[in-house]
Structures are given as structure tokens and as C-alpha cells.
N, C-alpha and C positions, 0 to 999 in steps of 0.2 A: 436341689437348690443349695446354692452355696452361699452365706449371709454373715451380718454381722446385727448386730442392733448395742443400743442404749439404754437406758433408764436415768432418768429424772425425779429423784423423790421429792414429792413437795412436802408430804407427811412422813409418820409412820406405815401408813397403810395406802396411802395413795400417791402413785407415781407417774409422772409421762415419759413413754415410751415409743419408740424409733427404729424402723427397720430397715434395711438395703439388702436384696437377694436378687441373685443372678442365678436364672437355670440355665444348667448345663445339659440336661440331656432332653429328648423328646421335641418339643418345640421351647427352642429360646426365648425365655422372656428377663426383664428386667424388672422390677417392684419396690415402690419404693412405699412404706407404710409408718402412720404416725397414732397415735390415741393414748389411750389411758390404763389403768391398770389397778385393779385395787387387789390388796393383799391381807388378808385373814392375818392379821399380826395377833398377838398374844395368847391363841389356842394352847400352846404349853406342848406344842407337838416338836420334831428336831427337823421338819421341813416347815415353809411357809406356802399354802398352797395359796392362788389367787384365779382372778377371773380379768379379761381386757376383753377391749372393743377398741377397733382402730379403721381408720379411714385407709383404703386402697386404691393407687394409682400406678399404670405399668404400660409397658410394650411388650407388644408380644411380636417375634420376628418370623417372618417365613412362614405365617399362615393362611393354606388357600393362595398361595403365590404373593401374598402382601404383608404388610405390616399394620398389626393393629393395636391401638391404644386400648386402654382398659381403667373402670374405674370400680370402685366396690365396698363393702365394709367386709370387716374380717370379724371373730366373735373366737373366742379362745380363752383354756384353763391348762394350769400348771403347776407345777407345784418348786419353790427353790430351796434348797440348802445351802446355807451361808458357812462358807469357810472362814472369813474373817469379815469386818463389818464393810468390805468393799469390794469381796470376789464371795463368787456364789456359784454353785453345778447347778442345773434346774434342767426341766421337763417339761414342755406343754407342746400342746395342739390347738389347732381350730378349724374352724370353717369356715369356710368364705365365698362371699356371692358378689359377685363381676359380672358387668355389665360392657362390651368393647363398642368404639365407636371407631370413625376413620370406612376408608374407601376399600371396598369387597370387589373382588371380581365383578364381572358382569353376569358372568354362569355361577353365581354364588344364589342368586334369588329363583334362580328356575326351579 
């Protein structure tokens, strides 16, 4: 997956955040993801680790000979290092459960 995202701090510890990712390999999809984000601030540690949950919506192209929509929540943790008070390296992963809607083969139900 090749992406970009956002953040939006509304607090110290609480932000909204924005995604856009294009896969490239296996089956092509598009994704486009929005939610929240809260961040462990003040631990006294030199990362800020955090936890989000975000709403999932996407196309996925050329499967089973069609294209199908998708929609989902996504659940995720990570952790950033802030270089200065407006760039950051960071780390996380998640999980996500999708659900696709849109028109299946006909020999998809057999």
C-alpha cells in the first residue's frame, strides 16, 4: 500500500486523523479512511505511543472479474517520535474488518 495521511490535533492528546492508500500489488484497491486518535502524551517516555479507530471506505478493482466497494472500521496502535513540534517518524498497525458491497458474478454464489 502506497498512502499518505493527516492529523488534526484538537488537544494534546486527542487528534483527527485521515488517510488515502492506493495498493499496488495483489488486488488493486483504493481506501480512503478517517477517525480519531488518542495519544498517551505526558508518560515521560521519548516516543508518544497512541491507540485510533477510524471509519473504512474503498474499491477494490478486478475481483472475481468486477469491482467491489468496501466498507469497514479499522482499530490500530503506534507509537511517534517527534522531531520537532510539527514532523514526527512513527510506527503503527491495525486491524480491520470490511465488509464489500456492489454486483458479484453470477458463479460467485454457487
Amino acid at each position: 500500500m502506497l498512502g499518505a495521511g493527516a492529523e488534526y490535533p484538537l488537544d494534546p492528546s486527542v487528534s483527527l486523523v485521515g488517510d488515502l492508500a492506493l495498493g499496488l500489488a495483489g488486488t488493486p484497491q483504493l481506501q480512503l479512511r478517517g477517525g480519531a486518535r488518542y495519544r498517551f502524551a505526558g508518560l515521560d517516555l521519548p516516543v508518544a505511543p497512541y491507540v485510533e479507530g477510524q471509519l473504512v471506505v474503498g474499491q477494490l478493482f478486478g475481483v472475481l472479474g468486477s469491482d467491489l466497494s468496501f466498507f469497514g472500521l479499522r482499530a490500530g496502535a503506534g507509537a511517534d517520535y517527534f522531531l520537532t513540534g510539527s514532523m514526527l517518524l512513527g510506527m503503527g498497525g491495525g486491524l480491520e474488518f470490511d465488509r464489500t458491497t456492489g454486483d458479484r458474478p453470477v458463479w460467485f454464489e454457487q
